[in-house]
mmCIF file as Biopython writes it, N, C-alpha, C and O atoms, coordinates in Angstrom:
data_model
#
loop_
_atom_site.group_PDB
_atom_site.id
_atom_site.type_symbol
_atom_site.label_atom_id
_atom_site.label_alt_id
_atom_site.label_comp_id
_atom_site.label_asym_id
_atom_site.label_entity_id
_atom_site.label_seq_id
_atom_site.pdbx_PDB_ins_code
_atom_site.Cartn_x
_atom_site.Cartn_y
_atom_site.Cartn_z
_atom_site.occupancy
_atom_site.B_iso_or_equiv
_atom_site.auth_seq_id
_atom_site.auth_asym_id
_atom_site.pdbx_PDB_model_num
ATOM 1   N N  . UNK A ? 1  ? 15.580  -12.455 10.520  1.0 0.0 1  A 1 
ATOM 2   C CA . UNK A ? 1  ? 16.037  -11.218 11.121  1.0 0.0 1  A 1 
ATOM 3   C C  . UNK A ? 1  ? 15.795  -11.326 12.626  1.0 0.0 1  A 1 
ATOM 4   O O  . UNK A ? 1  ? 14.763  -11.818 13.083  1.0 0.0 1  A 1 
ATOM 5   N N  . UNK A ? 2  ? 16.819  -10.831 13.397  1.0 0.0 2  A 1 
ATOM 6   C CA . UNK A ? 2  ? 17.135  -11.193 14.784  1.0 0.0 2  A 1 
ATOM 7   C C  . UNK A ? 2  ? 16.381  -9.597  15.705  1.0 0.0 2  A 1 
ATOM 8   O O  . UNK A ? 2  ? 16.460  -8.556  15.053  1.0 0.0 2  A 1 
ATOM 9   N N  . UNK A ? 3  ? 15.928  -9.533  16.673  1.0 0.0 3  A 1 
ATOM 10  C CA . UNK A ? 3  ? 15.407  -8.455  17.236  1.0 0.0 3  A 1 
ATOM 11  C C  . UNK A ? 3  ? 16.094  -7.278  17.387  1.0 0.0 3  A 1 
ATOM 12  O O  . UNK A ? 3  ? 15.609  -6.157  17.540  1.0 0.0 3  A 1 
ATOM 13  N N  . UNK A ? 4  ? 17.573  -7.681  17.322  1.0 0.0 4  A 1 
ATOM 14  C CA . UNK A ? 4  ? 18.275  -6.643  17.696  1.0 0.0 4  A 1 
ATOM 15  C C  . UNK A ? 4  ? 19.002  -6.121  15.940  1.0 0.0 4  A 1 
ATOM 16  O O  . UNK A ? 4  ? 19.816  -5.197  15.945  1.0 0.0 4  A 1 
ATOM 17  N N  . UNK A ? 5  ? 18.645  -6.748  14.655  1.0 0.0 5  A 1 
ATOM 18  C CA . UNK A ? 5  ? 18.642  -6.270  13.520  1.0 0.0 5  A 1 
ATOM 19  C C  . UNK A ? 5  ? 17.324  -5.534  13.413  1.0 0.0 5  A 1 
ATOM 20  O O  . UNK A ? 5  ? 17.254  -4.514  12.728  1.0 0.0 5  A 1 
ATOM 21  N N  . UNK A ? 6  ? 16.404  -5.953  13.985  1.0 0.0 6  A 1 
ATOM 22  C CA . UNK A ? 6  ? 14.722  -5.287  13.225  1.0 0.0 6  A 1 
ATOM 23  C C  . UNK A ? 6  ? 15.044  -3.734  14.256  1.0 0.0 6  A 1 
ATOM 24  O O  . UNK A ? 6  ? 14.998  -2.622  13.729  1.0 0.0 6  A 1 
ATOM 25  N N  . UNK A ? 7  ? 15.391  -3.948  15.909  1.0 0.0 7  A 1 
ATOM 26  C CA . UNK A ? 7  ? 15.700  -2.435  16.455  1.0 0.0 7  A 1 
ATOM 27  C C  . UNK A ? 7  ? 16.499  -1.838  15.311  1.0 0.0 7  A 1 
ATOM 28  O O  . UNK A ? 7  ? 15.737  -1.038  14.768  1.0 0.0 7  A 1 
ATOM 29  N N  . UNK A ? 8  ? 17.427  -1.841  14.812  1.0 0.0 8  A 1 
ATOM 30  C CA . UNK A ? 8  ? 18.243  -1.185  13.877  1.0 0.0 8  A 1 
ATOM 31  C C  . UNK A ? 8  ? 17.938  -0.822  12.615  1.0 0.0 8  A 1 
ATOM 32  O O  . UNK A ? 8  ? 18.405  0.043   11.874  1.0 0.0 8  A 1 
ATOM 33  N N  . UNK A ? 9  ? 17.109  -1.594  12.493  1.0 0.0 9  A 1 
ATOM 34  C CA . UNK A ? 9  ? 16.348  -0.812  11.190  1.0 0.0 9  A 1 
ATOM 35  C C  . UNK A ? 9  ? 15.504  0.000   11.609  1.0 0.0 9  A 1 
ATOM 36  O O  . UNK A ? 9  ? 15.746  1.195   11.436  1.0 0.0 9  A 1 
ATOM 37  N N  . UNK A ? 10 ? 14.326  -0.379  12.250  1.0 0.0 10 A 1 
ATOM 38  C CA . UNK A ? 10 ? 13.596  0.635   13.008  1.0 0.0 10 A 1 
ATOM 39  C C  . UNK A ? 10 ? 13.871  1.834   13.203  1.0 0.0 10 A 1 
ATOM 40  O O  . UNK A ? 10 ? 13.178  2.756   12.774  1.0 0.0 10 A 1 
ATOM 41  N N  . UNK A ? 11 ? 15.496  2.053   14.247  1.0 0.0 11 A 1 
ATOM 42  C CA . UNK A ? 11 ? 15.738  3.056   14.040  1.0 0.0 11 A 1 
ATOM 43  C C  . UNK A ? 11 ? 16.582  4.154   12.881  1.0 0.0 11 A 1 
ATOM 44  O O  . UNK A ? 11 ? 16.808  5.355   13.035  1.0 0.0 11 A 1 
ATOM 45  N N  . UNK A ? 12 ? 16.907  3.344   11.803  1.0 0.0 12 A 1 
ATOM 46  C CA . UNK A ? 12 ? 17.201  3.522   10.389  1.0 0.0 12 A 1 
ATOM 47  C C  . UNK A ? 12 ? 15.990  4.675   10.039  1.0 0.0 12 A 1 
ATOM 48  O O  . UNK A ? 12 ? 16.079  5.890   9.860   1.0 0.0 12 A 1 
ATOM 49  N N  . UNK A ? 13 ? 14.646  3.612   10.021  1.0 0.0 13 A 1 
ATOM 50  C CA . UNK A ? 13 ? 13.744  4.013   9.301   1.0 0.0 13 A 1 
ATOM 51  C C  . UNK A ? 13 ? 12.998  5.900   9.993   1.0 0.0 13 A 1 
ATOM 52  O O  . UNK A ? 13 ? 12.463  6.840   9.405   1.0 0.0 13 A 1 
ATOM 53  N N  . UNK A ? 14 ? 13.395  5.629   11.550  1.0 0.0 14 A 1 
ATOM 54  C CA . UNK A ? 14 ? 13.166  6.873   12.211  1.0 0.0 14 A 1 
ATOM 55  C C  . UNK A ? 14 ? 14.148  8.175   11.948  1.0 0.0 14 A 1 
ATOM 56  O O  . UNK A ? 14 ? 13.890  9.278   12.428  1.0 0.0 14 A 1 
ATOM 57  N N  . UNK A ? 15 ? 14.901  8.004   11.413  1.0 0.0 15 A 1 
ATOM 58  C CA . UNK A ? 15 ? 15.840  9.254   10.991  1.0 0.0 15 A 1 
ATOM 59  C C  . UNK A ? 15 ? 15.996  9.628   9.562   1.0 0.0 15 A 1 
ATOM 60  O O  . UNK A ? 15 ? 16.828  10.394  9.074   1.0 0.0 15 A 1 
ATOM 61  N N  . UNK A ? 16 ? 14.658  8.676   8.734   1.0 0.0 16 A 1 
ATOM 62  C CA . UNK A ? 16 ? 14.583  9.269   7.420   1.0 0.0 16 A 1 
ATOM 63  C C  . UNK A ? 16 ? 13.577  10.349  7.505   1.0 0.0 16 A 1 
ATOM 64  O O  . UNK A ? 16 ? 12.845  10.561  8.471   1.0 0.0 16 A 1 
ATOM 65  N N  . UNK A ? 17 ? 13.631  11.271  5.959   1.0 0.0 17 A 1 
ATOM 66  C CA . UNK A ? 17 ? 12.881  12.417  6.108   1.0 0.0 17 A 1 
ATOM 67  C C  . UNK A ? 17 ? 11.212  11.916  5.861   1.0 0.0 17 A 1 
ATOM 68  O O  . UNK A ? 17 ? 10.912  11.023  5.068   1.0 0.0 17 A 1 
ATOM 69  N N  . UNK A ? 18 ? 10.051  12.796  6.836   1.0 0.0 18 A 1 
ATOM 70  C CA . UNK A ? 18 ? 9.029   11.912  6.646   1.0 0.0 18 A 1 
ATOM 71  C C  . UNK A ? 18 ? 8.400   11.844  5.477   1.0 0.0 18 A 1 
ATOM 72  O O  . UNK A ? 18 ? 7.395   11.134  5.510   1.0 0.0 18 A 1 
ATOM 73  N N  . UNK A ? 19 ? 8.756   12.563  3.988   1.0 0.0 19 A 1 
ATOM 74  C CA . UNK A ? 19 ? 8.615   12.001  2.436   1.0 0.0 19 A 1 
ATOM 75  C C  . UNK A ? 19 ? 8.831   10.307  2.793   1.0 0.0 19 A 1 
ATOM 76  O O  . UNK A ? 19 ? 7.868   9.544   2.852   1.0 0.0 19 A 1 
ATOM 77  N N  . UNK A ? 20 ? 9.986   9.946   2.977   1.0 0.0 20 A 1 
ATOM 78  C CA . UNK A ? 20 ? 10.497  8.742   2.555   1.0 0.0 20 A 1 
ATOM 79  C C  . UNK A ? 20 ? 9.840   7.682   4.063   1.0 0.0 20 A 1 
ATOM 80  O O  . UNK A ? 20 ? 9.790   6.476   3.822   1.0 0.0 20 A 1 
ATOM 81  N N  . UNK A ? 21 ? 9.474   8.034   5.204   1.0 0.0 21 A 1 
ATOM 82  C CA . UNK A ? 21 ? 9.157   7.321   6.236   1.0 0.0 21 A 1 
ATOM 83  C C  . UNK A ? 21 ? 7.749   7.263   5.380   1.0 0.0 21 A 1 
ATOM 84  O O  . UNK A ? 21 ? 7.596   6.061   5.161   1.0 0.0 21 A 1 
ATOM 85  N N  . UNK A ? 22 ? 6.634   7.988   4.784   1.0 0.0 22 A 1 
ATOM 86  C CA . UNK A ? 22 ? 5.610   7.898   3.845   1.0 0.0 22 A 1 
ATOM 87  C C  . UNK A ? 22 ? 5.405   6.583   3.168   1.0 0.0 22 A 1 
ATOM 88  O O  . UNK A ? 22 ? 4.629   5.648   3.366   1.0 0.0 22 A 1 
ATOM 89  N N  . UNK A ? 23 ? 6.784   6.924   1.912   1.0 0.0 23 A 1 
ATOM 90  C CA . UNK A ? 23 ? 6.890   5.882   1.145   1.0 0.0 23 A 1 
ATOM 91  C C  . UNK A ? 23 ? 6.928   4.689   1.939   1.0 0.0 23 A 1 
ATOM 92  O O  . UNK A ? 23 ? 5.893   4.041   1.784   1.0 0.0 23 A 1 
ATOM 93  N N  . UNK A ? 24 ? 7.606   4.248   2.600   1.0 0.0 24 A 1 
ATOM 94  C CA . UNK A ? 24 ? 7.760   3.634   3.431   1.0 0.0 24 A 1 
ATOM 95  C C  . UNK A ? 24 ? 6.716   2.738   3.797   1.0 0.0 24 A 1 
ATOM 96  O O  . UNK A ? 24 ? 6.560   1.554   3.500   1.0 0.0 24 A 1 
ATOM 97  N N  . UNK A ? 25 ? 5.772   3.794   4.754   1.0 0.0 25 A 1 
ATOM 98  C CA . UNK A ? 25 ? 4.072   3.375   5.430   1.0 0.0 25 A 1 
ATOM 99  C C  . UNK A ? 25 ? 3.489   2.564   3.955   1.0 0.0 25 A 1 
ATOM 100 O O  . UNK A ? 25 ? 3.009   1.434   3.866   1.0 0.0 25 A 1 
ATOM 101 N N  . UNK A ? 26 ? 3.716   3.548   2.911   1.0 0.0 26 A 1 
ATOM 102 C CA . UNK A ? 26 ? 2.880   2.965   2.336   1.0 0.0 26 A 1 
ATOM 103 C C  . UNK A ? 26 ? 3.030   1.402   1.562   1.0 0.0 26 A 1 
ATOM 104 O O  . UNK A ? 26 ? 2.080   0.702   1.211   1.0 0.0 26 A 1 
ATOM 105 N N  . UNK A ? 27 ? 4.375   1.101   1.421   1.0 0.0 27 A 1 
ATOM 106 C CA . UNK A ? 27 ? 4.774   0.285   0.704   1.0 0.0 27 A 1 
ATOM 107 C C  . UNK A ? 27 ? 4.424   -0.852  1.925   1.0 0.0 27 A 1 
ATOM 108 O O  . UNK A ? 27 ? 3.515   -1.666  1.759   1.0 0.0 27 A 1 
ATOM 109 N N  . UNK A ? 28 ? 5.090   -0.827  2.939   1.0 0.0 28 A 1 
ATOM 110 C CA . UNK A ? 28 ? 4.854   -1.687  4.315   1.0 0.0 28 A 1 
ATOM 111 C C  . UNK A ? 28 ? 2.946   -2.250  4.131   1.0 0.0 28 A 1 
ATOM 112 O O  . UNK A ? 28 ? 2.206   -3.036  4.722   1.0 0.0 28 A 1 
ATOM 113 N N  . UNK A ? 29 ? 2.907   -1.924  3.734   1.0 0.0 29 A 1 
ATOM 114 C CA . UNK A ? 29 ? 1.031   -1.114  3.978   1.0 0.0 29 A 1 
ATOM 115 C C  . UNK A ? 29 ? -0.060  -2.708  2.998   1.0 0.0 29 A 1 
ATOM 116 O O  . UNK A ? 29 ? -0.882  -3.580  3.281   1.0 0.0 29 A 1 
ATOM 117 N N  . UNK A ? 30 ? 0.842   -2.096  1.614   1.0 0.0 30 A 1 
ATOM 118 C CA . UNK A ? 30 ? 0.413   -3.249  0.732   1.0 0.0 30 A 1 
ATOM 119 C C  . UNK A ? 30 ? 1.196   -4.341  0.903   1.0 0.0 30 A 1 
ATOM 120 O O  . UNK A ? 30 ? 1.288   -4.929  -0.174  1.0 0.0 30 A 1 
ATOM 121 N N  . UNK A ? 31 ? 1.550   -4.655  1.405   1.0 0.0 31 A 1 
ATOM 122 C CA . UNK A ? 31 ? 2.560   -5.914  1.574   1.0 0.0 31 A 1 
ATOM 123 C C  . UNK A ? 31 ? 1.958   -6.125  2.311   1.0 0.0 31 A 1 
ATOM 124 O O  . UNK A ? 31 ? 1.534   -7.251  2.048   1.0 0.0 31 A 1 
ATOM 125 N N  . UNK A ? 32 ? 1.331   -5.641  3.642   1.0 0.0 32 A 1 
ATOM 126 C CA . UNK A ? 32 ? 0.901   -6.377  4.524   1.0 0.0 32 A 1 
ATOM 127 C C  . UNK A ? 32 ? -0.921  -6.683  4.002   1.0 0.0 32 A 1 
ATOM 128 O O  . UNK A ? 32 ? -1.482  -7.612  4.583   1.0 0.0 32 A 1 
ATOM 129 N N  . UNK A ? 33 ? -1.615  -6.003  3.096   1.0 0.0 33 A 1 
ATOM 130 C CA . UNK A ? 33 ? -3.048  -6.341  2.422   1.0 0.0 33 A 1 
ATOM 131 C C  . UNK A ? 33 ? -2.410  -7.492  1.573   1.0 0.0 33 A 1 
ATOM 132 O O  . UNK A ? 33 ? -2.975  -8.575  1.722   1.0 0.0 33 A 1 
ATOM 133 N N  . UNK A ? 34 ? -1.170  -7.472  0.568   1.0 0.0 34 A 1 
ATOM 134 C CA . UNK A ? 34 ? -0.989  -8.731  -0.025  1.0 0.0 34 A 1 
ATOM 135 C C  . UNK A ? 34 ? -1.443  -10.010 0.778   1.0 0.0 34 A 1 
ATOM 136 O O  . UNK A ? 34 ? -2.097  -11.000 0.451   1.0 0.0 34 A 1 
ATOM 137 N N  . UNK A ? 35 ? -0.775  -9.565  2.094   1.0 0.0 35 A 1 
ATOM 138 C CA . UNK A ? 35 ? -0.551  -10.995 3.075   1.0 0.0 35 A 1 
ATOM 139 C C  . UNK A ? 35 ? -1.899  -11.831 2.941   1.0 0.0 35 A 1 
ATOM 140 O O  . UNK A ? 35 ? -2.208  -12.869 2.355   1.0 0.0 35 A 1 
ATOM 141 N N  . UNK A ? 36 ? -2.721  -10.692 3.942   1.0 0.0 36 A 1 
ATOM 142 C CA . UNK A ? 36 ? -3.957  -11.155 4.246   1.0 0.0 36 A 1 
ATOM 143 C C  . UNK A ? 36 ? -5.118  -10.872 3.659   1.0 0.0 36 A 1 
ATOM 144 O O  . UNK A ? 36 ? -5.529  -9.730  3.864   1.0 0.0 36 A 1 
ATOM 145 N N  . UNK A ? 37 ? -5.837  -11.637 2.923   1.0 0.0 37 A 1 
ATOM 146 C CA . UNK A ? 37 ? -6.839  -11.077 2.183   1.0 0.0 37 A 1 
ATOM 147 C C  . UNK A ? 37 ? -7.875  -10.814 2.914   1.0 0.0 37 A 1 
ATOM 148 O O  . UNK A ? 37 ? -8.455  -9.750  2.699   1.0 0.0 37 A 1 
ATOM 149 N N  . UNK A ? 38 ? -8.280  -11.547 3.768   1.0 0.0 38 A 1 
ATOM 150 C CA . UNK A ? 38 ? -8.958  -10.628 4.722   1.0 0.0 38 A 1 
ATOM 151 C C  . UNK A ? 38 ? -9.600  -9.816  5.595   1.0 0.0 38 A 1 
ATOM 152 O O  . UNK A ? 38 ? -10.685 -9.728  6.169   1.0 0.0 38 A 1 
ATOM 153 N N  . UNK A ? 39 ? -8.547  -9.243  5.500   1.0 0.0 39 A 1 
ATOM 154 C CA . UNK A ? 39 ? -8.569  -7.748  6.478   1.0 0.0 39 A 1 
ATOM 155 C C  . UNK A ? 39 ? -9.489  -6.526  5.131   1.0 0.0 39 A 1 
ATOM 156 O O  . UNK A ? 39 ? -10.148 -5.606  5.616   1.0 0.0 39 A 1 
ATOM 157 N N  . UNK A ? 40 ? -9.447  -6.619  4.009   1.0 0.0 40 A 1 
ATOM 158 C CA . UNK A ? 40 ? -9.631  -6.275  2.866   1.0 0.0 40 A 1 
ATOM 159 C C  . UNK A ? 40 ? -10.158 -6.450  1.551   1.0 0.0 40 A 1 
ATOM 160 O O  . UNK A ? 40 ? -10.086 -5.508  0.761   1.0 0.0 40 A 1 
ATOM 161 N N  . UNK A ? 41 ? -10.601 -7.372  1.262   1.0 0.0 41 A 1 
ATOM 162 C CA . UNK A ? 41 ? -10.753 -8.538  0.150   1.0 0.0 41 A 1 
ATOM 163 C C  . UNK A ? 41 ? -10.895 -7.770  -1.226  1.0 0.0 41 A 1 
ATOM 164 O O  . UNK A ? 41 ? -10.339 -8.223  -2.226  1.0 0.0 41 A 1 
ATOM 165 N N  . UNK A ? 42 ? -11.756 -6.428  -1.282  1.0 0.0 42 A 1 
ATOM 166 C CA . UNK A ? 42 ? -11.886 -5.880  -2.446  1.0 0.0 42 A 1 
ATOM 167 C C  . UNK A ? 42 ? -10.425 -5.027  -2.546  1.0 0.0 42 A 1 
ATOM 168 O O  . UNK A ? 42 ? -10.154 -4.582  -3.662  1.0 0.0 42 A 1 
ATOM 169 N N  . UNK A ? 43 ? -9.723  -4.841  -1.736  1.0 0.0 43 A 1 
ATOM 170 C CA . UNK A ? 43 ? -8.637  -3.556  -1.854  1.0 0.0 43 A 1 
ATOM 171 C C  . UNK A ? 43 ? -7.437  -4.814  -2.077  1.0 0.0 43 A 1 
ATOM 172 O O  . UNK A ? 43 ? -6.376  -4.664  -2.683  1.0 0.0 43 A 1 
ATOM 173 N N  . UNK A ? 44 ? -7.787  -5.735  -1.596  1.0 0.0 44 A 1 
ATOM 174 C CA . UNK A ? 44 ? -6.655  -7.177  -2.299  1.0 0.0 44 A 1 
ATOM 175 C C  . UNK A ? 44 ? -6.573  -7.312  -3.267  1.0 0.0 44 A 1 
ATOM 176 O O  . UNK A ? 44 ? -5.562  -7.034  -3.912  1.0 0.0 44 A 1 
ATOM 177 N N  . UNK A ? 45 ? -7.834  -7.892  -3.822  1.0 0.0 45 A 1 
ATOM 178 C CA . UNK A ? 45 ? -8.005  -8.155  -5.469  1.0 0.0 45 A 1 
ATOM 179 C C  . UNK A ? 45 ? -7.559  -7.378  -6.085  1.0 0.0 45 A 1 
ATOM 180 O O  . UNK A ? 45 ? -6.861  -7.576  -7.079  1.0 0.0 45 A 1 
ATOM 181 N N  . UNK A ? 46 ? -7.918  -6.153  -5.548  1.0 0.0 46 A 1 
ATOM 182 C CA . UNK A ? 46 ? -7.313  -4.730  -6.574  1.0 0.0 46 A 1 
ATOM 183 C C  . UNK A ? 46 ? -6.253  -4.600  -6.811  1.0 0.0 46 A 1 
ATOM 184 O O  . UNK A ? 46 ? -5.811  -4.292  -7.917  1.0 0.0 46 A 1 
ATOM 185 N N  . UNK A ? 47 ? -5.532  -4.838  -5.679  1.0 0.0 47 A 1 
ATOM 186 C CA . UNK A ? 47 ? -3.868  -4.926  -5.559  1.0 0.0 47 A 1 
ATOM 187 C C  . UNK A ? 47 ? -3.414  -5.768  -6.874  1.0 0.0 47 A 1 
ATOM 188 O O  . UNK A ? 47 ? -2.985  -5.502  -7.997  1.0 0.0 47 A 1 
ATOM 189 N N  . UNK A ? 48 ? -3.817  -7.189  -5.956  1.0 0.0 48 A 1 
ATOM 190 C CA . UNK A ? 48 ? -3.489  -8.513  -7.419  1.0 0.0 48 A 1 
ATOM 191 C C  . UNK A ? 48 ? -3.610  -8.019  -8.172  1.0 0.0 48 A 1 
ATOM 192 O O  . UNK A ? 48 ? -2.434  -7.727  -8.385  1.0 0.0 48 A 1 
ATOM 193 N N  . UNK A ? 49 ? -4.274  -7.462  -9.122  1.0 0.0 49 A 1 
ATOM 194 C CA . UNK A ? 49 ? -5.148  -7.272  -10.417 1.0 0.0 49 A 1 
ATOM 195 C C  . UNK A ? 49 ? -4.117  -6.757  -11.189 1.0 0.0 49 A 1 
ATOM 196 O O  . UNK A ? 49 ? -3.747  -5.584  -11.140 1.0 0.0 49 A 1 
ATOM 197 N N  . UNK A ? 50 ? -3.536  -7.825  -12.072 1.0 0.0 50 A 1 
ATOM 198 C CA . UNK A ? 50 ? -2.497  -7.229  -12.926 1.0 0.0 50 A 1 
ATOM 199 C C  . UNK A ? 50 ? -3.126  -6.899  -14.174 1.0 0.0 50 A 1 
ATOM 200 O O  . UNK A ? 50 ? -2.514  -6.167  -14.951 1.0 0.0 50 A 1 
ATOM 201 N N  . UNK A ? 51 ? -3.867  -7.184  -14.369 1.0 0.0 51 A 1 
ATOM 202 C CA . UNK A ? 51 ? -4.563  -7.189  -15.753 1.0 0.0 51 A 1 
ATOM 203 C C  . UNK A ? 51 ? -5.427  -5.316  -15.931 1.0 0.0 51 A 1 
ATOM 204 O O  . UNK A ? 51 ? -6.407  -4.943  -15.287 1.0 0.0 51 A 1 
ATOM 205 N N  . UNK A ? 52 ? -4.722  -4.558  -16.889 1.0 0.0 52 A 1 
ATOM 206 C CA . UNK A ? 52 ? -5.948  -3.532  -17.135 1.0 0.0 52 A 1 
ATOM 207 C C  . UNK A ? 52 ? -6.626  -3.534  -18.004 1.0 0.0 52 A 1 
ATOM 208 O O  . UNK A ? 52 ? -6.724  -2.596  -18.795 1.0 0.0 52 A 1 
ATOM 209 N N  . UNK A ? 53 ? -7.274  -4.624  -18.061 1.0 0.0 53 A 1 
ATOM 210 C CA . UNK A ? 53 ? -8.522  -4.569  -18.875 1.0 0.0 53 A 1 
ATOM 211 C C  . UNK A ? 53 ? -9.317  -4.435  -17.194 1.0 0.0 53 A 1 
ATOM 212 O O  . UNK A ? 53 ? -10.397 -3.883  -17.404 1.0 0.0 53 A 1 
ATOM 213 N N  . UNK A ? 54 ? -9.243  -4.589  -16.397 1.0 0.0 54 A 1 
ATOM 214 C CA . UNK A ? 54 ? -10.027 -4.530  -15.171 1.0 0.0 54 A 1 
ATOM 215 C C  . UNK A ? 54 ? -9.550  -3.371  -14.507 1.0 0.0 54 A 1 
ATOM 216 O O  . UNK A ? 54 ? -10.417 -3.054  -13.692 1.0 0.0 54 A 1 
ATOM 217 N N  . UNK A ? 55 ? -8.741  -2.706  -14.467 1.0 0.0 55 A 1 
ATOM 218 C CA . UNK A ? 55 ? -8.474  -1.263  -13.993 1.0 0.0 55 A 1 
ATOM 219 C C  . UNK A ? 55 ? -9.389  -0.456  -14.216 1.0 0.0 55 A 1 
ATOM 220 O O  . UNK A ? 55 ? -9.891  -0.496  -15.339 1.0 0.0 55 A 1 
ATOM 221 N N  . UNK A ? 56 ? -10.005 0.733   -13.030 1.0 0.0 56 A 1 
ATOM 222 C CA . UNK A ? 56 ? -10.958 1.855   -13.538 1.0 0.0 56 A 1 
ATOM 223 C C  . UNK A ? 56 ? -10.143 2.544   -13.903 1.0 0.0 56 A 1 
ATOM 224 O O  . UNK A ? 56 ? -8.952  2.509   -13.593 1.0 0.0 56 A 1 
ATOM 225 N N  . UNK A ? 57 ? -10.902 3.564   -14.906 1.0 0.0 57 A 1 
ATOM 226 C CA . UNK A ? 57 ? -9.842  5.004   -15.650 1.0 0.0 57 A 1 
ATOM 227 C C  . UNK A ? 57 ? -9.974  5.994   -14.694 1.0 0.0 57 A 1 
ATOM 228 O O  . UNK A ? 57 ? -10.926 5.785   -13.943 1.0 0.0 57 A 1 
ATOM 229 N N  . UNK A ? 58 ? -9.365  6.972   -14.470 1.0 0.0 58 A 1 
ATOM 230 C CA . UNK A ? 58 ? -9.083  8.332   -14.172 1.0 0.0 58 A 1 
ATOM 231 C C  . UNK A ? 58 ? -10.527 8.873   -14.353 1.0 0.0 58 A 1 
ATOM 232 O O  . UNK A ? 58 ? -11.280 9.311   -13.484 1.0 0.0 58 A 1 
ATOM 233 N N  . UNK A ? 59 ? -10.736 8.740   -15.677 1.0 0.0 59 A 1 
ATOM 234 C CA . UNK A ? 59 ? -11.911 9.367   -16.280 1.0 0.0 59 A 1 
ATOM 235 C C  . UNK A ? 59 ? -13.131 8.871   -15.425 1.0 0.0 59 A 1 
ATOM 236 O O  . UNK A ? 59 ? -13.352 9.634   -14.484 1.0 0.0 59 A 1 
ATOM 237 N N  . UNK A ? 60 ? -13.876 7.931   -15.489 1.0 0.0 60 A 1 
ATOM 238 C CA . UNK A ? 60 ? -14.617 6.674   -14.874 1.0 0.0 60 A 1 
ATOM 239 C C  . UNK A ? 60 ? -14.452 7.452   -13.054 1.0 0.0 60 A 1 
ATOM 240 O O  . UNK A ? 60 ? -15.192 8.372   -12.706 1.0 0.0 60 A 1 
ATOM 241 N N  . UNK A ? 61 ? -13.635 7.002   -12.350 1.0 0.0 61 A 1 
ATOM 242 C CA . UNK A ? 61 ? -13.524 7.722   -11.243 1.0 0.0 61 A 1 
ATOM 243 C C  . UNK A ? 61 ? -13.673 9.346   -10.989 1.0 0.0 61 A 1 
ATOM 244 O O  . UNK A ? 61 ? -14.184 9.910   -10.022 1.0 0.0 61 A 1 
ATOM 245 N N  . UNK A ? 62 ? -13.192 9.797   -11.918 1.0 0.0 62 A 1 
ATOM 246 C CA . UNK A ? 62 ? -13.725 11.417  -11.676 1.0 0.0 62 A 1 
ATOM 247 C C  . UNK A ? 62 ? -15.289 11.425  -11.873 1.0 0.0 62 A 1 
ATOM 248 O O  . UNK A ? 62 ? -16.118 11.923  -11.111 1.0 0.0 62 A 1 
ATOM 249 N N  . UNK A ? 63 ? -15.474 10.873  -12.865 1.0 0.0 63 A 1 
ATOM 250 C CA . UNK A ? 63 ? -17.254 10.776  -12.932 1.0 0.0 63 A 1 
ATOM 251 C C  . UNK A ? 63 ? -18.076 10.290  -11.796 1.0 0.0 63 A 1 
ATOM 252 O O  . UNK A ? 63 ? -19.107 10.809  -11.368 1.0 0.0 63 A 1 
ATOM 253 N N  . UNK A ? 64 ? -17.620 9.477   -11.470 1.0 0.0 64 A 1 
ATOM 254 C CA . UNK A ? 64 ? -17.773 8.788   -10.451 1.0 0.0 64 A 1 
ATOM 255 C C  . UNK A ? 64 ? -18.317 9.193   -9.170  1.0 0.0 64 A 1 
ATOM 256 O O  . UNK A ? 64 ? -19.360 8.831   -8.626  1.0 0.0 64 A 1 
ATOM 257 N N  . UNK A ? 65 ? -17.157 10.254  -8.670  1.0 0.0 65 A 1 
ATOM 258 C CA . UNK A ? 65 ? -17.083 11.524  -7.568  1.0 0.0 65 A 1 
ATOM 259 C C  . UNK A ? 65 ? -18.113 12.671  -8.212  1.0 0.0 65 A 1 
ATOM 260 O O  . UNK A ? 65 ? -18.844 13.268  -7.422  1.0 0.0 65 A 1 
ATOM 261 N N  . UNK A ? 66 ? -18.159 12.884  -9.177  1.0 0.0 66 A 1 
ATOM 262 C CA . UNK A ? 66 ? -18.619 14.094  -9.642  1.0 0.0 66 A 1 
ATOM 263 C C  . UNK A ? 66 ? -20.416 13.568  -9.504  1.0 0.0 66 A 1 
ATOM 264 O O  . UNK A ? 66 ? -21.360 14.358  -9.479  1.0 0.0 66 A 1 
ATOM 265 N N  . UNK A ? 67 ? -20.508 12.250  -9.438  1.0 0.0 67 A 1 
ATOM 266 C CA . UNK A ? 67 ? -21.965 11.802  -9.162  1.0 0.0 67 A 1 
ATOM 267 C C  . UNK A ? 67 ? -22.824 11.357  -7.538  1.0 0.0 67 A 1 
ATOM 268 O O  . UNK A ? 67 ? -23.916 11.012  -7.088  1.0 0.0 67 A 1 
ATOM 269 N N  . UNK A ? 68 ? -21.449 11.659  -7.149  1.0 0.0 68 A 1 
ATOM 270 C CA . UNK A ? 68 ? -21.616 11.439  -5.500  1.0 0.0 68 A 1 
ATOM 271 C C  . UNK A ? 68 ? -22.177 12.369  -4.548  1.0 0.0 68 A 1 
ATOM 272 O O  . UNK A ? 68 ? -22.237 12.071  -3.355  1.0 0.0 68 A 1 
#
């Protein structure tokens, strides 16, 4: 992608509504923790982590907070 395609998206991305400039941040966001592990190393792995047998529950995390 050439500088004067990335200006054009850029300004693509500036005239969406900021719901979708959001989505956006956020998706941009993990792609860029994919990249580099890190900047992050535990919020990487987490990412990777396809497997839920290693996922925390809902449950587990509310407890969690509720002990904090």
């Amino acid at each position: 992608m050439d500088v004067t395609e990335l200006d054009q998206l850029k300004e693509c991305l500036r005239k969406l509504p900021p719901e979708d400039q959001d989505h956006m941040a956020g998706f941009l966001l993990v792609e860029r923790l994919k990249r580099n592990s890190l900047v992050m190393p535990a919020l990487h792995k987490r990412v990777e982590d396809s497997d839920p047998e290693n996922w925390q529950t809902l449950k587990s995390l509310k407890e969690a907070r509720d002990n904090d």
